[in-house]
C-alpha angles and dihedrals in degrees: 000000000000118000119228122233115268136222097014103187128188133204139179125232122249088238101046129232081067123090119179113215118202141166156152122254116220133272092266125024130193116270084250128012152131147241114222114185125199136194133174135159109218102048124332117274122287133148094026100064088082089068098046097050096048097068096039087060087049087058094042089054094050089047094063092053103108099205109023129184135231092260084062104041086058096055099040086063094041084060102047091052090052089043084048092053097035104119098344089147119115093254088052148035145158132196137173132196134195109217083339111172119247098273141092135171125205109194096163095074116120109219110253097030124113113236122194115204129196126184119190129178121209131191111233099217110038082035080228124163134218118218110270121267105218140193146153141193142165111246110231128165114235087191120127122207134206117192137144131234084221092189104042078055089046087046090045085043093055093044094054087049093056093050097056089078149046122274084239092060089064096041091239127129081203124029111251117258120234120223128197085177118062106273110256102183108101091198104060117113103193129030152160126227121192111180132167118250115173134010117183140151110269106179129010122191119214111280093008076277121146095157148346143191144162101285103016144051133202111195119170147105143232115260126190115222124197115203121187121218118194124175124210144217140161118221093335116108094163090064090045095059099044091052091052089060099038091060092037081061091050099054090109094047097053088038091062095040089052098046077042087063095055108274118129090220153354134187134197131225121174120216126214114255128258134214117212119201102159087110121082104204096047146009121237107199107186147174137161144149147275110231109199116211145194129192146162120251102187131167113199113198116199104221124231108235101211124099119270103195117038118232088250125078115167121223120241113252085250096065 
C-alpha cells in the first residue's frame, strides 16, 4: 500500500497566470518511489492515466536492469521521451519527480481559466499507486496598478491652457485644435500634435520595492516620459510666433495642472521654429516644445496570508 500524499494546498499568484502547489508526503513513504503530477483544464485526468503509468512502469522495470544492453538502452530512451511528451499541451500536462521537494509551481496558467491538479505517488518497485491528491482553483491577479496616460494629461494640459484666453489674444477667429493622432484633414489650417518621444526608467528602489507590510506590497519604479508637443500653420508666421510666447507664459499653469494630476514632475523645453516649403500649393511654418516628465508606475499586491510550504519536508531515501 502506497500513502497519498496529505494536506495539497493551492494558492494564486499576486500577479495572476501563476498557481503555487504545496504539500506535505506521508509518515512513511515507499524505499523508491516517485511524484507524478497532473493538470488539466477541462476535468481531471481519467481514462489516460492507464496509458501514462504504463510506461512509467516500463521505465521503472529497465532501470532496475543492472547491466543492460544496447537493445535496452535504446528503449528505455525511447520511453522517456514518450513519458516526457505525453500530455505537454496547454490543456494538459504531466509531470513526474523523483524526492522532489512539496512544491510545485505552475507558471503557465492563463488567469480565468479552471485548472484541475492530481498528485500520485508510486512506488517504483511494486509499481504501486497512492490514491490521487486533487485540487482545483481559478488563477486571478490581486495586483493593483497605478500608471499614467502621460500624453492624453499633456493634451488635457494644452487644452486648458487654450481656454484660459480670448480667442484675440491668440490671434486666432477659432481656437486651434490639439491632436495626439497625425492629422488627417488636409484642409486645416492650424493644428496641435502631442506625441510621445521617449519612455525610460528614471528611478528604481531597491528591490523594485517602494513599501511592504504584512499583508501588502508596493513594488514600482519612477519613468521619465518625453512628449513631444508641435503646433501647426499654413502660410501664417505671425500666429506661429504669438503662440510660442503664449505658452512660453503658461509654463507654470500646465505644470500645475499636470503634478495636480498626480506627476511628480514636468519640464518644459521650447524648439526653434521650422518653415516647411516642400508643398507647392502652400507654406507650414511650425515650432513647439519637448515636456519632460516624470511619473510613478507602481503595482501593490495584496499577500495571502496562508502558508505556502508546509513545516515538514521529508528526506529522500538516499540521505
Amino acid at each position: 500500500m502506497v500513502n497519498a500524499i496529505e494536506n495539497l494546498y493551492v494558492q494564486t499568484g499576486s500577479y495572476g497566470n501563476e498557481l503555487t502547489l504545496s504539500w506535505n508526503f506521508p509518515d512513511i513513504l515507499p524505499e523508491k518511489y516517485s511524484l507524478s503530477l497532473f493538470r488539466k483544464t477541462e476535468a481531471f485526468v481519467s481514462n489516460e492515466l492507464d496509458s501514462y503509468f504504463s510506461i512509467l512502469t516500463q521505465i521503472e522495470e529497465l532501470e532496475l536492469v543492472r547491466d543492460p544492453n544496447p537493445q535496452q538502452i535504446e528503449q528505455l530512451e525511447l520511453l522517456r521521451n514518450e513519458l516526457a511528451a505525453w500530455g505537454g499541451t496547454n490543456d494538459m500536462i504531466a509531470l513526474t519527480y523523483q524526492y522532489i521537494d512539496n512544491i510545485y509551481i505552475d507558471f503557465n496558467c492563463v488567469n480565468g481559466t479552471t485548472y484541475y491538479y492530481q498528485i500520485y505517488l508510486k512506488n517504483s518497485i511494486t509499481h504501486e499507486l497512492s490514491e490521487p491528491a486533487e485540487i482545483s482553483t481559478i488563477p486571478a491577479s490581486n495586483a493593483k496598478y497605478k500608471t499614467f496616460d502621460v500624453k492624453l494629461l499633456v493634451k488635457s494640459a494644452l487644452e486648458r491652457a487654450l481656454q484660459s484666453v480670448s480667442l484675440e489674444e491668440l490671434g486666432q477667429t477659432e481656437l486651434i485644435e490639439v491632436f495626439n493622432e497625425y492629422l488627417t484633414d488636409t484642409e486645416a489650417t492650424q493644428w496641435i500634435l502631442v506625441q510621445k518621444s521617449s519612455n525610460d526608467v528614471f528611478q528604481r528602489y531597491i528591490g523594485d520595492s517602494i513599501s511592504e507590510s504584512d499583508d501588502k506590497i508596493v513594488t514600482g519604479h519612477i519613468e521619465k516620459i518625453v512628449i513631444d508637443v508641435n503646433w501647426y500653420f499654413k502660410d501664417d508666421l505671425s500666429k506661429l510666433d504669438i503662440l510660442n510666447n503664449f505658452f512660453r507664459s503658461r509654463m507654470l499653469f500646465m505644470k500645475r495642472y499636470l503634478l495636480l494630476s498626480g506627476l511628480i514632475d514636468a519640464q518644459f523645453s521650447f524648439k526653434e521654429n521650422i518653415i516647411d516649403n516642400s508643398n507647392e500649393t502652400y507654406t507650414i511654418f511650425s515650432s513647439g516644445m519637448k515636456v519632460t516628465i516624470l511619473a510613478d508606475v507602481t503595482n501593490e499586491l495584496t499577500l495571502d496570508t496562508a502558508p505556502i510550504v508546509p513545516d515538514y519536508i521529508p528526506s529522500s531515501p538516499e540521505d
